[in-house]
N, C-alpha and C positions, 0 to 999 in steps of 0.2 A: 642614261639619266633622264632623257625626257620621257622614262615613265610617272614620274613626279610631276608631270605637268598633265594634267587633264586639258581634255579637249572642250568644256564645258565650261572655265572659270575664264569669270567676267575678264575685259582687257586689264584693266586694272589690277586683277589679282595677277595673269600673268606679265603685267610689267615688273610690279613688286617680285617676283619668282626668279625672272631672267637679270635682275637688279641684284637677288641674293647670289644668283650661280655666279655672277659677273666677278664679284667677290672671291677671285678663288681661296684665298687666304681663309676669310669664315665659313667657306663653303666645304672644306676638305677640315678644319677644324671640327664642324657639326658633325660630318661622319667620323671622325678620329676617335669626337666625344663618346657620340654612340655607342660606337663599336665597344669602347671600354666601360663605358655604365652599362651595358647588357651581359657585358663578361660580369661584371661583378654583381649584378644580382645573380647569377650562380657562381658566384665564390664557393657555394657548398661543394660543386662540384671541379673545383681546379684544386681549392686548397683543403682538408680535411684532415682527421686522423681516424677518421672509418672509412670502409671502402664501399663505393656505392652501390655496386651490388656483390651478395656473396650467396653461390649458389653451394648447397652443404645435402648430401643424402638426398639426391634431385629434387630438392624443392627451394626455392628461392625468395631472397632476401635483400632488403634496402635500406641499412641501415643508417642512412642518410636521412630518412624519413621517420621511423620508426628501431627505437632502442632493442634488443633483445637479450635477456641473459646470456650466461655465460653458457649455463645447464641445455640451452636448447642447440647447443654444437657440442655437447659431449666433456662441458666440465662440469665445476663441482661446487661453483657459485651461482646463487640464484641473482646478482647485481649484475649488470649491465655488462657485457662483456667487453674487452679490454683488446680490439683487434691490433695494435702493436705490439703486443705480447706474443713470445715466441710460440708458449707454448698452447694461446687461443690459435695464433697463423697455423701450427703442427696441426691441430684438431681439425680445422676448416679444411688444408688441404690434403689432409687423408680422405676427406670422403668429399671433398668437392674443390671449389677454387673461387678468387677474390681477385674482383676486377677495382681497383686504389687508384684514386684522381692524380694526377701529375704529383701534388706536391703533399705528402702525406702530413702535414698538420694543420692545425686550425689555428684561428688567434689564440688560444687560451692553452695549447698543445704545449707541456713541457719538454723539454728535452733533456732525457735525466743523463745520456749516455756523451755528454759533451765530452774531449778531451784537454780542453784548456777551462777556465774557468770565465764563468757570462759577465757581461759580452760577449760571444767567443765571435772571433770572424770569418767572414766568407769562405764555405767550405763546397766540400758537392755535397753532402747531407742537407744545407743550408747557406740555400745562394747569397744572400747579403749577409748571413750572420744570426747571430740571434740578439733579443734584448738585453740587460741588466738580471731580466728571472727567465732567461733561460727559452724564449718562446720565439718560434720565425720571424723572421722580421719581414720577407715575402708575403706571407699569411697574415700579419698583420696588416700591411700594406693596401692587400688584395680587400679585406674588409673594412679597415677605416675609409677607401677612397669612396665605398658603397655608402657608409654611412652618412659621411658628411654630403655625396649628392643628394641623398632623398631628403637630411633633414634641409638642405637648402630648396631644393623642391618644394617641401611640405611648406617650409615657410615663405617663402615666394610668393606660392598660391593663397595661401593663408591672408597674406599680408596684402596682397594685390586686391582681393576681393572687398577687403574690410578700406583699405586704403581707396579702391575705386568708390563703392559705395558713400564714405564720407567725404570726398571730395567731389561726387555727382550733387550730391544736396548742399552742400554749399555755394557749389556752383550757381542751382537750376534757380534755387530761392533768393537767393543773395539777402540783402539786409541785413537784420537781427542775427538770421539763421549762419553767416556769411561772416558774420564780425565776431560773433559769439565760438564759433570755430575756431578762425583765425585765432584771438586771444587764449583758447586752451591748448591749441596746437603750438602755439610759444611758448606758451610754461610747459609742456609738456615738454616739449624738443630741448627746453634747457638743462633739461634733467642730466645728471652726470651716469649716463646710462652703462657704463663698463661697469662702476662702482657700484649701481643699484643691483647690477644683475650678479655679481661677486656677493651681497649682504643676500641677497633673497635665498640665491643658490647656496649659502651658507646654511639657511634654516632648516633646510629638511634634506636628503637625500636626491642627489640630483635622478636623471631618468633623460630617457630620449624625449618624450610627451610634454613634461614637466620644465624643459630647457625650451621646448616651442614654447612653452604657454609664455612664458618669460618674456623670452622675447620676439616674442608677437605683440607684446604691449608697448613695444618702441619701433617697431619695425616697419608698422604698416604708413608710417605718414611720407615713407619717400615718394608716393607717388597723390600723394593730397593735391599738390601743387599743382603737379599738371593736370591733373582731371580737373580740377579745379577751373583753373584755365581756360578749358578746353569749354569747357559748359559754360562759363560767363560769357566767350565768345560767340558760343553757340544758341543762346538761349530767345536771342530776338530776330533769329534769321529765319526767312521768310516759311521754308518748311516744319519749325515750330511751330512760328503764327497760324501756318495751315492748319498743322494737327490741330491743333488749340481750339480753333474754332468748329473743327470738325467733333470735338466732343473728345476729342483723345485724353485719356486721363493723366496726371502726371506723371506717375512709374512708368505708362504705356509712352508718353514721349523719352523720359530718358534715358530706360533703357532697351528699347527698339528704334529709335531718329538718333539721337544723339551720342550715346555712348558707342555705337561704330566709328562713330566719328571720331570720339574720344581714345578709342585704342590703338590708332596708331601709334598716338606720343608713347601711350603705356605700354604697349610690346617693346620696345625699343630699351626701356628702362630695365625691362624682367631681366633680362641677363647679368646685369650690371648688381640686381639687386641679390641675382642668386648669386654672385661672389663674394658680397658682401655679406650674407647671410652664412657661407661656409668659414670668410676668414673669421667672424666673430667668434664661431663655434672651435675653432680651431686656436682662437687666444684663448681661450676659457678652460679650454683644455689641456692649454701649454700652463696656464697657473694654476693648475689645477682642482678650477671649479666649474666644470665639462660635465663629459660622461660619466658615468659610475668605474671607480678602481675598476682594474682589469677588462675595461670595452678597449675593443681596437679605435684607436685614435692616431690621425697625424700629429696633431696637436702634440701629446703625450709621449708619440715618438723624438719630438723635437726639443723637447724637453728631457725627456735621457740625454739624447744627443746633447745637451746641455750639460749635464752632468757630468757622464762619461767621454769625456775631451780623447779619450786614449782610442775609441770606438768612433772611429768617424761614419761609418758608414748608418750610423743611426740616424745622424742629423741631417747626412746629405741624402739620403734615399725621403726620407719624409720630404724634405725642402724640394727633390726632384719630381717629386707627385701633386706638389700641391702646388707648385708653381710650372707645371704641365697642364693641370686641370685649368687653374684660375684663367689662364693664357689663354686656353681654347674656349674658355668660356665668355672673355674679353672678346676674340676675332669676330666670337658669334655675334655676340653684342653687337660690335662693329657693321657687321655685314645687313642684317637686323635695321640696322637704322640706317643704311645704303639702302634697301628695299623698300622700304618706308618712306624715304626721300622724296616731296614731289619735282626738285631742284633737278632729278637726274631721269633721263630718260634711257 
């Protein structure tokens, strides 16, 4: 582990470092996370219903990547070949062979050859079961827990950035600039924001992009406060006054002296904010004004689960991902603002 520690950061970075390992709780949480958000950004290749590579008449094939007809393995359709089909699998491995990710469907993979009718439960075809229309619930799994990290990511960063910036300048200028903030940031904050993003999301067609843009317009003020904070405190201490007088301009004080200063408080928040940003997406989904019909969603899994009372394992495998996630993403939090601490050495 201590190849993570460089021999070159300041004492202070590595107090902060040995403050996180100290942590073992968020500290084996951050790798737990990892490990599982880097498996699911290749989801394409654990869960699928093409096989990733398929080598046919020695030449080879990735249909992970790129679609192929049917015609270019020796059938009789020129659309997109249909590799769960007996009789594309018969064509491929007469004159070659097909290497299939563990679990041969995608979120959207029907499965038409059920035995009981969907729901159906826990089988070896399909380890949890499948949905209400018929589709893995693993493989859904496997992709909603992708989606909702990155759009919490996306909007985190998103959020943070827009949030840092308007809380450095009400901070740095105070007055006018400082009060006139404050008072939109109240009316704005009072806004009944589930219900505004339910009427918006009602207008048009939801989207992954179109649900950030949303809510990015309520999002970013969690962290106003403390930047905020942090630069009224900072704004008359004496290596301001230096820069100041040395000609330093105002972007160049606050965001090179001051806003180092400032992200301590705000690392500390990110974590908390990206759980907050997945459970939102994950209600919206459960009411179904989320993603677009048929995206993989926890949300929307939890919401069958709702439905289909006789199918538990809809509602308890979603509820088991998503309060696995939030958890580890909590300890990080936690540990995060252990490191940060100047209380602990």
């Amino acid at each position: 582990m201590r190849i993570l520690s460089p021999a070159n950061w300041t004492p202070i970075n590595q107090r902060r470092y040995d403050n996180f390992r100290r942590n073992k709780r968020g500290f084996y949480s951050l790798w737990i996370f990892l490990f599982l958000f880097v498996a699911s950004l290749g989801a394409e290749f654990i869960a699928n219903d093409k096989p990733i590579i398929v080598v046919y008449d020695n030449a080879l094939y990735m249909p992970v990547f790129k679609a192929y007809p049917e015609t270019m393995f020796g059938g009789f359709f020129e659309t997109e070949a249909d590799y769960r089909e007996a009789e594309v699998q018969a064509l491929i491995n007469e004159k070659g062979w097909m290497l299939w990710p563990p679990i041969r469907y995608s979120y959207d993979t029907i499965n038409y050859h059920l035995d009981v009718p969907a729901p159906a439960p826990p089988s070896t075809e399909n380890l949890i079961g499948t949905d209400d229309q018929a589709r893995d619930v693993v493989a859904r799994l496997i992709y909603g827990f992708r989606i909702s990290v990155l759009f919490g990511l996306t909007l985190t960063l998103f959020s943070s950035v827009v949030g840092i910036i308007v809380g450095a300048l009400q901070g740095f200028y105070g007055g006018k600039v400082d009060l006139i903030g404050q008072r939109f940031i109240e009316i704005w904050s009072g806004l009944p924001v589930l219900y505004l993003l339910i009427i918006l999301t009602s207008f048009v067609t939801p989207n992954f992009w179109w649900l950030l843009g949303i809510m990015l317009l309520f999002s970013w003020m969690g962290l106003v406060d403390v930047v905020r904070a942090e630069f009224l405190r900072a704004r008359n201490f004496e290596y301001v006054r230096a820069a100041r007088a040395l000609g330093k301009s105002n972007t160049g004080i606050m965001f090179h002296h001051m806003l180092p200063n400032a992200m301590v408080a705000t690392l500390t928040f990110m974590p908390f904010i990206l759980t907050g940003s997945i459970t939102t997406l994950t209600s919206l989904d459960f009411l179904g004004f989320g993603m677009p019909p048929g995206s993989p969603s926890l949300g929307e899994l939890i919401a069958q689960g709702k439905t289909n009372l006789h199918a538990p394992w809809l509602g308890v495998s979603a509820f088991v991902v998503l309060a696995t996630m939030l958890t580890l993403l909590v300890f990080i939090g936690e540990a995060v603002r252990d490191a940060f601490d100047p209380r602990k050495s």
